[in-house]
LUMVEXDREN-725378 format. One line per 3 residues: number of its first residue (from 1); their letters; for each residue x, y, z of C-alpha. Coordinates in Angstrom, 1 decimal, padded with zeros to 4 digits, always signed. Layout:
// residues N
NUM	a	X Y Z | ...;
This chain:
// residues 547
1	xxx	+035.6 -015.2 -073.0 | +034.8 -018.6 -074.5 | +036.9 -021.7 -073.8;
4	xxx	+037.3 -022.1 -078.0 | +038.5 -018.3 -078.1 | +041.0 -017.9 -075.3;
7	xxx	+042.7 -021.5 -077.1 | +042.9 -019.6 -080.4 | +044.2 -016.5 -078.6;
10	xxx	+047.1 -019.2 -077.0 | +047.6 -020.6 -080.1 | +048.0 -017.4 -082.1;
13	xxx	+050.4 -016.3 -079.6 | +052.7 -019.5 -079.4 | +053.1 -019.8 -083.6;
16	xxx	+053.6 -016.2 -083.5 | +056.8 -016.4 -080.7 | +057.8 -019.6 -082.6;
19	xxx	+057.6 -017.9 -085.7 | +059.8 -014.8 -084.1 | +062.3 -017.2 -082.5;
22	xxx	+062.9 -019.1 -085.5 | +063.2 -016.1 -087.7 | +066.0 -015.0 -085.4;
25	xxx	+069.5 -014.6 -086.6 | +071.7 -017.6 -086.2 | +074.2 -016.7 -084.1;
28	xxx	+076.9 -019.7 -085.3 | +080.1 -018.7 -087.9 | +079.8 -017.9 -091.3;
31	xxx	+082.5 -019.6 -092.7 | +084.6 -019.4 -096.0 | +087.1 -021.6 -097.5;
34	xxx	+089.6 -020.4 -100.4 | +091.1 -022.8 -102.2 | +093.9 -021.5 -105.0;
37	xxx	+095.2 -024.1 -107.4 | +098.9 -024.8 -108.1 | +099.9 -022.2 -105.4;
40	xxx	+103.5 -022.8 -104.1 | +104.7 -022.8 -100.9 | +106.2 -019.0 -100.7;
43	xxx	+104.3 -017.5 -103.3 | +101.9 -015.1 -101.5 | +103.9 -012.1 -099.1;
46	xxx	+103.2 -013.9 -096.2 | +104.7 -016.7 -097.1 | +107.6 -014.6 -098.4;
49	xxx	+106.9 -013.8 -101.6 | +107.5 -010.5 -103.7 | +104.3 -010.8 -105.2;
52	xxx	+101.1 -007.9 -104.2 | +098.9 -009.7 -102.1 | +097.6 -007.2 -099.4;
55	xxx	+094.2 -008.9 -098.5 | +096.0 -012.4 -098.1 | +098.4 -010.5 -096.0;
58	xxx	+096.2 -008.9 -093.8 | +094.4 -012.4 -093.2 | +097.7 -013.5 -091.7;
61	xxx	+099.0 -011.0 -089.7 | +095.1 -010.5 -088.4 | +094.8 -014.3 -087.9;
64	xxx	+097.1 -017.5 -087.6 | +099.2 -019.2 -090.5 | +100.7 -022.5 -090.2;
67	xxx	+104.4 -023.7 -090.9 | +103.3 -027.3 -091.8 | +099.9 -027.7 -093.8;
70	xxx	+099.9 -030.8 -095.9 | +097.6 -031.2 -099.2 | +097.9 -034.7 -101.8;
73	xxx	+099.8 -033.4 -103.9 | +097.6 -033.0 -107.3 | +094.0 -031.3 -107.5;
76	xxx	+091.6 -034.2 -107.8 | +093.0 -036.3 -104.6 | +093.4 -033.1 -103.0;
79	xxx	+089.8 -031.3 -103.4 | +088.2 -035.1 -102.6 | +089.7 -035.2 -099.0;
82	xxx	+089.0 -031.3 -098.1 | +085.7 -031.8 -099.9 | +084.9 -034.9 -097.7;
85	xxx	+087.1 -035.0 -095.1 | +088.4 -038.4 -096.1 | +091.6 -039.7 -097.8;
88	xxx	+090.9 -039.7 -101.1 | +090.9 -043.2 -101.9 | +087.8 -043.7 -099.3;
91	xxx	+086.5 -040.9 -100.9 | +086.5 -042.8 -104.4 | +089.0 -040.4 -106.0;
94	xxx	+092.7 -042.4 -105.2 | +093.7 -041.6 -108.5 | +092.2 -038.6 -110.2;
97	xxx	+088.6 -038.2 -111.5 | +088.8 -041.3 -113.9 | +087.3 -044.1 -113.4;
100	xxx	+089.9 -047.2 -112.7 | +087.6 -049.8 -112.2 | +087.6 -049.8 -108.3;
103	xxx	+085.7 -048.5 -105.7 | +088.6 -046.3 -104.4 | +089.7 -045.4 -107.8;
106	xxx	+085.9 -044.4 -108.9 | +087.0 -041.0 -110.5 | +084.0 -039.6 -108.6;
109	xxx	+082.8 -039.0 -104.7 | +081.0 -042.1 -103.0 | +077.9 -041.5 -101.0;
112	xxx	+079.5 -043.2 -098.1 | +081.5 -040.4 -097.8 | +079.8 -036.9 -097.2;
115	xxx	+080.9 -033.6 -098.4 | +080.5 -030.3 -096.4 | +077.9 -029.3 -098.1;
118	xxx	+075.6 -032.2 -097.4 | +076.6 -032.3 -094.0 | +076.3 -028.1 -093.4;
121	xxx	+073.3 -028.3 -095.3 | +071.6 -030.7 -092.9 | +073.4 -028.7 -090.0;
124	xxx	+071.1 -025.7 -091.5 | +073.8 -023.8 -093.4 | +073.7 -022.1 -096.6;
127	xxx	+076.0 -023.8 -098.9 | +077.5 -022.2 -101.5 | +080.5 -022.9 -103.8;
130	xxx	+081.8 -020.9 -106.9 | +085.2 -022.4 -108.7 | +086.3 -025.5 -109.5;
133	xxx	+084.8 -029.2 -108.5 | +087.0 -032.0 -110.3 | +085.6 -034.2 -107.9;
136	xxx	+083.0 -036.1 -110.5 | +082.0 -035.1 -114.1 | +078.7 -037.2 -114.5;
139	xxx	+076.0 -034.5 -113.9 | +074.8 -037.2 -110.9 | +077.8 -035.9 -108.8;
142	xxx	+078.0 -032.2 -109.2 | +077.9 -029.6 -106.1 | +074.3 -029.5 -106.6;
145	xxx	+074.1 -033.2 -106.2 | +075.8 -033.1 -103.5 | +074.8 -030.2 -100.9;
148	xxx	+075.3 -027.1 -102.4 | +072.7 -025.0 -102.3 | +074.3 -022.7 -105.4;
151	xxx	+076.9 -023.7 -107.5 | +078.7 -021.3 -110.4 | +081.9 -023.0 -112.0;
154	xxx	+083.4 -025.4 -113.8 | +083.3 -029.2 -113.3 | +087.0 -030.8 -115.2;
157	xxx	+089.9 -030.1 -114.1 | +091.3 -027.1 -116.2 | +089.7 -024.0 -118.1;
160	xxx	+090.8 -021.0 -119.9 | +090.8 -017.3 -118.4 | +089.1 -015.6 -121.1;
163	xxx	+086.9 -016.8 -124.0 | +088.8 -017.9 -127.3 | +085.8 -018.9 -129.1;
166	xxx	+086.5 -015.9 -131.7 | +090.5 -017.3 -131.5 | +089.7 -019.3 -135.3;
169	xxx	+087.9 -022.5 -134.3 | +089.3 -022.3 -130.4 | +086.5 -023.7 -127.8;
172	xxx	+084.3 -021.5 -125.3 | +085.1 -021.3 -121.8 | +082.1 -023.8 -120.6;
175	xxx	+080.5 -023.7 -116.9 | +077.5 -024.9 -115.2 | +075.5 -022.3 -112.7;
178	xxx	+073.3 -024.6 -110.7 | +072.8 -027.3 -112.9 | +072.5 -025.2 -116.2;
181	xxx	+075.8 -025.3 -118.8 | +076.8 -022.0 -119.7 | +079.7 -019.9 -121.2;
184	xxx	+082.0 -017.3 -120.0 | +080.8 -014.0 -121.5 | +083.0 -012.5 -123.9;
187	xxx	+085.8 -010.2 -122.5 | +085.3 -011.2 -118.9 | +088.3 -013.1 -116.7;
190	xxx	+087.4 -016.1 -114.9 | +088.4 -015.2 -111.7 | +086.7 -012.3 -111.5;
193	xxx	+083.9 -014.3 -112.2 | +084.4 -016.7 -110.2 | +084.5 -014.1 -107.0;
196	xxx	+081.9 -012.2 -108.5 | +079.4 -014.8 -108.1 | +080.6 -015.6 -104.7;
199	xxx	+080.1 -012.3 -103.8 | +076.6 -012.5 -105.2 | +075.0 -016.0 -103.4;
202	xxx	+076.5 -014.0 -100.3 | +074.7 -011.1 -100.7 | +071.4 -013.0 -101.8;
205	xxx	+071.8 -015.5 -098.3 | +072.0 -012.5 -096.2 | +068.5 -011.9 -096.6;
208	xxx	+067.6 -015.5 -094.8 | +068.8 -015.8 -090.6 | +070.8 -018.6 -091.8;
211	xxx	+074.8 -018.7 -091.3 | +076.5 -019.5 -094.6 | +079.4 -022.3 -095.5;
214	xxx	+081.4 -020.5 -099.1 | +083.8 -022.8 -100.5 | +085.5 -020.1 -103.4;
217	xxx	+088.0 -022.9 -105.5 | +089.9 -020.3 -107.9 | +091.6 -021.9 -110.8;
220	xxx	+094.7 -019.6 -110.8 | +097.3 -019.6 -111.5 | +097.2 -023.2 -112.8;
223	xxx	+097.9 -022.9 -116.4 | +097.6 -021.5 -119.2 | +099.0 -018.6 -118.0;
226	xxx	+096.4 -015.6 -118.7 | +096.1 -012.3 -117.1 | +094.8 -008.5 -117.9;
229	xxx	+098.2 -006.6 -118.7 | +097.6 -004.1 -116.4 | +098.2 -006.4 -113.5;
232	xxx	+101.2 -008.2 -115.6 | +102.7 -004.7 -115.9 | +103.0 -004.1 -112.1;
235	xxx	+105.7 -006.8 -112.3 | +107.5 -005.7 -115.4 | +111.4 -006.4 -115.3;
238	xxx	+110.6 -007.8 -111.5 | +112.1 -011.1 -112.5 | +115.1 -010.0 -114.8;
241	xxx	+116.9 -011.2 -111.8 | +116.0 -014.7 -112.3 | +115.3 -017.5 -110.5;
244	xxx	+118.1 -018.4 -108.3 | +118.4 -014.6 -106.8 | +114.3 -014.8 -106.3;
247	xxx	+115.0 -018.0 -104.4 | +117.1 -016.6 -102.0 | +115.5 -013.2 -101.4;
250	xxx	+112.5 -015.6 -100.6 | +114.3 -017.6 -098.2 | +115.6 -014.1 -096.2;
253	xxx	+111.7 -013.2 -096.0 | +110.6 -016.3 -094.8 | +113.5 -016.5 -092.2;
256	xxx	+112.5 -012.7 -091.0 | +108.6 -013.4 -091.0 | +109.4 -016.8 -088.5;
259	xxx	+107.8 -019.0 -091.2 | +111.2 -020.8 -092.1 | +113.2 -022.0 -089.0;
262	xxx	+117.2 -020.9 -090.0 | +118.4 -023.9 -088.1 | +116.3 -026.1 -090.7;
265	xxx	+118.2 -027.3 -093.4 | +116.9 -026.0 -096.8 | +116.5 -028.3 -100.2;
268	xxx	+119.4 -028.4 -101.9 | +119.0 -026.3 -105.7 | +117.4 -028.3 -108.2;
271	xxx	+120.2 -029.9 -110.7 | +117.7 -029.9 -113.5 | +117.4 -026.2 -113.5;
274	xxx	+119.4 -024.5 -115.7 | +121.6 -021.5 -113.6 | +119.9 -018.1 -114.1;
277	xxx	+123.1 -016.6 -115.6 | +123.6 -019.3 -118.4 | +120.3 -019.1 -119.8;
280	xxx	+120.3 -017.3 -123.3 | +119.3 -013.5 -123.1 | +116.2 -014.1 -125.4;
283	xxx	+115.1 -016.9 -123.6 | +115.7 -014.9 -120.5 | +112.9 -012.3 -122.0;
286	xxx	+110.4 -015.0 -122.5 | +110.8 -016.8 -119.2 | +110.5 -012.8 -117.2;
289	xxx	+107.1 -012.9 -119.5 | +106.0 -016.2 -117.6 | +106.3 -014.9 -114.3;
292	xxx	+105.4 -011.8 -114.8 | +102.2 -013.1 -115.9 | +101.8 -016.3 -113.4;
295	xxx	+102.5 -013.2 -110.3 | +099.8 -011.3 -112.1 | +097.0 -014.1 -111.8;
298	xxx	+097.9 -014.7 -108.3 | +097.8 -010.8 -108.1 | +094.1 -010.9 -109.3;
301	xxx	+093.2 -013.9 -106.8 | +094.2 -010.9 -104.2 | +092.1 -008.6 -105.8;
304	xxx	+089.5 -010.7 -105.4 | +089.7 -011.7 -101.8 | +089.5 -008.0 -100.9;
307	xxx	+086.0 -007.7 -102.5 | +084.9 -010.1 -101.4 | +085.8 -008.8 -097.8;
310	xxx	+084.7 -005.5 -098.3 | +081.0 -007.2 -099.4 | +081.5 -008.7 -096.0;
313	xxx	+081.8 -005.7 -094.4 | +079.3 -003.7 -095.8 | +076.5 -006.5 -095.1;
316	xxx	+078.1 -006.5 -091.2 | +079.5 -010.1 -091.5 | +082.7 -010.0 -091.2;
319	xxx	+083.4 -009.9 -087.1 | +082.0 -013.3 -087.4 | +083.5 -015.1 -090.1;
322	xxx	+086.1 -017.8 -090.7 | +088.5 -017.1 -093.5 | +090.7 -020.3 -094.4;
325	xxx	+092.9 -019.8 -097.1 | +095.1 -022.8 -098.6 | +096.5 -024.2 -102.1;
328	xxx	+095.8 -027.2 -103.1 | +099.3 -028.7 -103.5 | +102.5 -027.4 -104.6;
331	xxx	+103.8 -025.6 -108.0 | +104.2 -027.8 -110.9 | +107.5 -028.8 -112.2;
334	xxx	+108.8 -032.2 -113.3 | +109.3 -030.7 -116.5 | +112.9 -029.1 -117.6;
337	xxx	+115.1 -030.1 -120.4 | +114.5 -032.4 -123.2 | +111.0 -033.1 -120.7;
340	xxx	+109.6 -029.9 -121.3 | +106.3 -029.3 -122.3 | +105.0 -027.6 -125.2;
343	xxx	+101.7 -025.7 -125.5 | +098.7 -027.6 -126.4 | +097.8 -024.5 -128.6;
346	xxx	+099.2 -021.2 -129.0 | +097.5 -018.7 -131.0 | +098.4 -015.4 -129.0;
349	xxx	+101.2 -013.8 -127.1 | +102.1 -015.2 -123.6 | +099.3 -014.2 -121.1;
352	xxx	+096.4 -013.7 -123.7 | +093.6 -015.5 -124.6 | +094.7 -017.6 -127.5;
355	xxx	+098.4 -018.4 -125.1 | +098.8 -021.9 -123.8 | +101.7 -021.0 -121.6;
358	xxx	+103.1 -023.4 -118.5 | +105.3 -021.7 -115.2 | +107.2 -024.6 -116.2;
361	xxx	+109.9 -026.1 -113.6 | +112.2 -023.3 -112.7 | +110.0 -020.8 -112.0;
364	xxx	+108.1 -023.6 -109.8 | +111.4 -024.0 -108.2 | +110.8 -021.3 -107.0;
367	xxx	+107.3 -021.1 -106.0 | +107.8 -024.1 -103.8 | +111.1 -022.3 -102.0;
370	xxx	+112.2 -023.4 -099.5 | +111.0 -027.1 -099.9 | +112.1 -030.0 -102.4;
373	xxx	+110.1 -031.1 -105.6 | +107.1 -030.5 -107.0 | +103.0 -031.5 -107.9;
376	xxx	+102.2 -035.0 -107.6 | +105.6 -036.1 -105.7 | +105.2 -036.5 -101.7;
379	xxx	+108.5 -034.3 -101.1 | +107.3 -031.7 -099.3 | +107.1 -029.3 -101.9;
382	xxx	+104.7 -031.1 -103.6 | +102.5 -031.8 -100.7 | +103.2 -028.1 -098.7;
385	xxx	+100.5 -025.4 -098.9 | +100.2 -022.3 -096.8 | +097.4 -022.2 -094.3;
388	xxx	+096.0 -019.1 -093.4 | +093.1 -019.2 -090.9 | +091.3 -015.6 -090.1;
391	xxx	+088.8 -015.0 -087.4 | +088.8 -012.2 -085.0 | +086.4 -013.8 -082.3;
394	xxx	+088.6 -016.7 -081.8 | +092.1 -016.4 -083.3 | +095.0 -014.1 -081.6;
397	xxx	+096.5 -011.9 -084.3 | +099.7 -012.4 -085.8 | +099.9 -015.8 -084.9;
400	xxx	+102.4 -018.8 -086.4 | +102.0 -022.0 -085.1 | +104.2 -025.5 -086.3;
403	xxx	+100.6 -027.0 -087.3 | +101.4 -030.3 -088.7 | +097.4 -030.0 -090.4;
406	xxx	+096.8 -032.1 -093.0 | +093.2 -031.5 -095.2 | +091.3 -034.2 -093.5;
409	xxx	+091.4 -032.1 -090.4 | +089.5 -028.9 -091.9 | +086.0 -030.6 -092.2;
412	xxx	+086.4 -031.7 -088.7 | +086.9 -027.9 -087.8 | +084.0 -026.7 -089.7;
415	xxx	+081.6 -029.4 -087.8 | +083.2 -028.2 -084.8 | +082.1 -024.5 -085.2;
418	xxx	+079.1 -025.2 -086.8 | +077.9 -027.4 -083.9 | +077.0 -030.3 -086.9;
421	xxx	+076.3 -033.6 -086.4 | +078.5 -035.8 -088.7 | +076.4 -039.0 -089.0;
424	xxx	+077.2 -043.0 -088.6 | +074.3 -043.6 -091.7 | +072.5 -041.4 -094.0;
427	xxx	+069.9 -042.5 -096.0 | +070.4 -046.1 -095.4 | +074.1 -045.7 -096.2;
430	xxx	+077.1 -046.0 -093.4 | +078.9 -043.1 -093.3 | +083.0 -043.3 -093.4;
433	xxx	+084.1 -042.0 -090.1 | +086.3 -038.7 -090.2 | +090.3 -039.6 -089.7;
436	xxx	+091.2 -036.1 -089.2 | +090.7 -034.0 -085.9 | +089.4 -030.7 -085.3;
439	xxx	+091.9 -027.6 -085.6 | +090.4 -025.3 -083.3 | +092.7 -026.3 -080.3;
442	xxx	+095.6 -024.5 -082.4 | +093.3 -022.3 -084.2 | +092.5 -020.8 -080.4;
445	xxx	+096.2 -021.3 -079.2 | +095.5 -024.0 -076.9 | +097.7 -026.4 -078.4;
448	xxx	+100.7 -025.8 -081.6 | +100.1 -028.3 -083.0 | +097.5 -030.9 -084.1;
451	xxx	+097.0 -034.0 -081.6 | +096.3 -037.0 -083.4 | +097.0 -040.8 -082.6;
454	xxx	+098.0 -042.3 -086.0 | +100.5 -040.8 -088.5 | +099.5 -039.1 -092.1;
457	xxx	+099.8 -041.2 -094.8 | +099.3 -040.6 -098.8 | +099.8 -042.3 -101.7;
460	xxx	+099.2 -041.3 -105.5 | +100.1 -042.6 -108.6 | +102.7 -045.0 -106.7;
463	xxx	+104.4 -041.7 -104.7 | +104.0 -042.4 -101.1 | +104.6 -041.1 -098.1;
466	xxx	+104.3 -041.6 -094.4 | +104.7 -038.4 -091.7 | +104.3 -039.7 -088.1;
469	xxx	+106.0 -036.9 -085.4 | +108.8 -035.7 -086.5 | +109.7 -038.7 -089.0;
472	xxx	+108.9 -039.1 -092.8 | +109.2 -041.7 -094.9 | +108.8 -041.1 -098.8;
475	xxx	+109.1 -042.9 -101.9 | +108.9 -041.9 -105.8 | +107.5 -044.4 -108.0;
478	xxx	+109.0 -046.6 -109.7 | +111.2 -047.1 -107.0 | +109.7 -048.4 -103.7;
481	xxx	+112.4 -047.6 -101.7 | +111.7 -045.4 -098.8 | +113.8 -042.5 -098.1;
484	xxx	+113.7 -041.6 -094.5 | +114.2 -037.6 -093.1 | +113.8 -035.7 -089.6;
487	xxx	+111.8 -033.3 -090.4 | +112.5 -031.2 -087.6 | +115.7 -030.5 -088.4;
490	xxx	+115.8 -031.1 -092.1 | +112.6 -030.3 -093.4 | +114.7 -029.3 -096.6;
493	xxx	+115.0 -033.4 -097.0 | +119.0 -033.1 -097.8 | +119.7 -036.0 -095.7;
496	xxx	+118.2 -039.3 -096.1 | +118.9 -041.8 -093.1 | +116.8 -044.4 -094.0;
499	xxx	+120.1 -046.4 -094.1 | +120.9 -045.8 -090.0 | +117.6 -045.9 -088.8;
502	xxx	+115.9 -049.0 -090.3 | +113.9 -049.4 -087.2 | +111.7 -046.4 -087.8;
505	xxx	+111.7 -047.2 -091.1 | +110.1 -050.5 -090.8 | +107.7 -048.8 -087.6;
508	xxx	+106.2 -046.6 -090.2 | +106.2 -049.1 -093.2 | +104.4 -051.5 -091.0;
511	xxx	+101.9 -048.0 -090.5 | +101.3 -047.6 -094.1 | +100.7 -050.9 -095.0;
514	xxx	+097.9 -051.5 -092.5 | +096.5 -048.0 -093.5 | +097.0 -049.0 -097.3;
517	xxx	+095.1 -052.1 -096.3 | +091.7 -050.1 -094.4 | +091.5 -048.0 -097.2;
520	xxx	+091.4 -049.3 -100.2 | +095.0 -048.4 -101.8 | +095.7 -051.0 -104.7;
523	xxx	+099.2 -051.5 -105.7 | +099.8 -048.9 -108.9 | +101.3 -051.3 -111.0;
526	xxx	+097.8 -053.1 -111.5 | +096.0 -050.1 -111.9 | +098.0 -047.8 -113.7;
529	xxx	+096.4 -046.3 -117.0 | +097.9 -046.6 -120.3 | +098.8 -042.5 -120.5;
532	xxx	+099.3 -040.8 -116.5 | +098.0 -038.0 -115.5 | +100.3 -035.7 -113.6;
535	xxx	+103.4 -038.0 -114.6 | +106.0 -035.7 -116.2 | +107.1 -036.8 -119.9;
538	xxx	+109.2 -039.6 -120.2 | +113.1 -038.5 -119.9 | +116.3 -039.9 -121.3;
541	xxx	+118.8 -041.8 -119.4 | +121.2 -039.1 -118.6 | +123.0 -037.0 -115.5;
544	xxx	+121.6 -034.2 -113.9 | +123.1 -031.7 -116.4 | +126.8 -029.8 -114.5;
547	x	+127.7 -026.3 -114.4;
């Protein structure tokens, strides 16, 4: 044999074992991230809720949910630090996605902060995302922009259900699949849309030996409140029992499932909402309509998640995925009385197309049970999300766990079990380092909860907050006083004993201000826009109204 042969022959033979090795399957985690919007506290049936939600169910009691799983409190800040893994104001999204005239109030994500689809990507992931972004409207900062490999949604912060364009002069439903602006198709939902093409960049990846990275951002139920009525009629006459009686059936689930501690104190009722039994009996009619409806959309998310696990299944994925499912802060209320909102339109019945409905603060009450406040206020039950975490490799079954997770700690998680490098510089840029830690200690029942070595702060519109052990400091703009609560016995926040305990007070004041300092928060007084956004409207001077 010539020397010149018996090289090609090696040659031939090496390329063609390279070529077989890196054709193999790759053996890290899929992983999937769902993200619901306006989602309170106990308002899947894990959480305690009488609302249908098998498939969410069966990720808990097949995997690990958390007691204490903190989001920002309003959707922009929130989907900036799970997106990057920062706080949002290093992220360039302290405020929402306007632009303030600050680096940390941007309205859009920096590049010194990556998301986890550029890191993933570079990690050799495919990255895919199908929902909502709200992280940056200029088409320089969508998903595509920024690491995802496929991208179906929309980018603002809201959108319709169903198509109104044939509602008089009513605008289309507009999204953008990878790059391209489209409309929702006439008579199609957007969640099942949404899920649908999740389901389809799933099924297209599995053809490649990559793992894939799915972050599936559903809009529901943030309002307007739109659902099919065949899933708001599996909750007909459900809620003719009002809000106060939900509330405490809620609590009595949550106390049997082990996700409420009964030696926690619980938030006192909310004086702004109107008892159940004095509320007018046609009033009564149309606030049963609103739940009935927001418990449908929620319903539909469910739906969803079990297609999307069944597609799973079928392409012989599922025994090694992560599921993580979370909310990206707490039910929105700040609204009752002579502060109530009105529809920005309303040229249907509740629920349909042309509807501009709200849940509206005493239904919100209750979606946040058993925690105080709402959306955009650092009271827990503005800043509390369930966490679900399923993955049968890895995580016991059945499992609770105290948690104390926070966003910044699930980019962390997915680096950890995607084996990615998370860089000092990219592209000539220095990278923020990640503040969060990794969950899979408590994920894998090594610890209960996370081990970190500085406190979790926010801030947001002037709300602010400090949690650091089993202490938390809080304070509602305009005031600037901090309240002061023990969260492990009164996670409820009934008692404020900011006044006894001045020394922890100033320990974790002295915390926030250096942290306020490193990263960029500005004082909200000199950046505040002429109309909020997320502030409730203005209300008169008056008492708490007495019954």
């Amino acid at each position: 044999m010539r020397i010149s042969t018996f090289f090609t022959i090696a040659l031939l033979g090496l390329s063609g074992a390279y070529a077989q090795k890196k054709s193999a399957p790759d053996q890290r985690p899929n992983i999937i991230l769902i993200m619901v919007d306006d989602l309170g506290y106990s308002d899947i049936g894990a959480y305690g809720s009488e609302i249908k939600t098998p498939n969410i169910d069966q990720l808990a009691s097949e995997g690990i949910r958390f007691r204490e799983f903190y989001n920002n409190s309003i959707c922009a800040p929130t989907r900036a630090s799970l997106i990057t893994g920062q706080y949002p104001h290093k992220a360039g999204v302290g405020y929402f996605n306007v632009n303030l005239g600050l680096p940390a109030y941007q309205g859009y994500l920096n590049k010194e902060s990556l998301t986890f689809g550029e890191v993933l990507q570079k990690a050799g992931y495919s990255t895919l995302l199908s929902g909502k972004w709200h992280v940056g409207n200029d088409s320089l900062a969508w998903p595509n922009q920024r690491g995802f490999d496929r991208f179906y949604g929309f980018i603002n912060g809201a959108s319709n259900y169903f198509d109104i364009g044939k509602y008089g002069k009513g605008p289309k439903v507009e999204l953008v699949e990878d790059n391209k602006r489209i409309h929702l198709p006439p008579g199609k939902y957007l969640t099942d849309e949404i899920a649908d093409h999740a389901i389809s960049f799933i099924e297209a990846q599995s053809k490649t030996p990559k793992p894939f990275f799915l972050y599936l951002a559903f809009n529901a139920p943030h309002w307007p409140l739109q659902a099919y009525e065949e899933d708001i009629a599996k909750y007909k006459g459900r809620y003719s029992i009002g809000w106060d009686s939900l509330r405490n059936e809620r609590i009595e689930r949550q106390k049997a499932i082990g996700i409420t501690d009964p030696k926690q104190a619980l938030a006192n009722r909310d004086p702004d909402v109107t008892p159940w039994e004095n509320v007018p009996y046609d009033e009564k009619l149309l606030w049963e309509r609103k739940m009935e409806i927001y418990a449908a959309m929620v319903d539909r998310v469910d739906q969803n998640i079990g297609k999307l696990r069944e597609k799973l299944k079928a392409l012989k994925k599922d025994d090694n995925t992560l599921i993580v499912f979370i909310s990206d802060n707490g039910a929105q209320g700040g609204y009752a009385g002579a502060s109530a909102r009105r529809p920005q339109r309303n040229s249907g019945p509740a629920g349909s197309a042309g509807s501009y409905a709200y849940q509206d603060q005493p239904w919100a009450y209750v979606s946040n049970t058993p925690h105080a406040s709402y959306k955009n206020n650092m009271h827990e039950g503005g800043i509390s999300a369930p966490f679900i975490a399923w993955f049968p490799k890895q995580i016991k079954a059945g499992t609770i766990a105290k948690g104390t997770a926070h966003l910044i700690d699930l980019a962390p998680t997915f680096y950890d079990l995607a084996k990615a490098t998370y860089p000092a510089a990219e592209k000539g840029v220095q990278i923020n380092p990640l503040p969060g830690k990794s969950l899979v200690p408590v994920l894998t029942g090594k610890a209960g909860e996370v081990e970190r070595g500085e406190p979790i702060f926010w801030e947001r519109a002037g709300n602010r907050a400090v949690r650091k052990g089993k202490w938390k400091i809080v304070s509602t703009y305009p005031s600037y006083k901090w309240e002061l609560y023990d969260l492990e016995t009164d996670r409820g926040e009934t008692a404020d004993i900011a006044g006894s305990r001045t020394d922890i007070v100033n320990e974790l004041s002295a915390d926030y201000a250096k942290w306020a300092e490193r990263t960029g928060v500005v004082d909200y007084e000199k950046i505040k826009p002429a109309n909020p956004i997320g502030a409730p409207a203005a209300r008169p001077n008056r008492r708490p109204p007495t019954f």
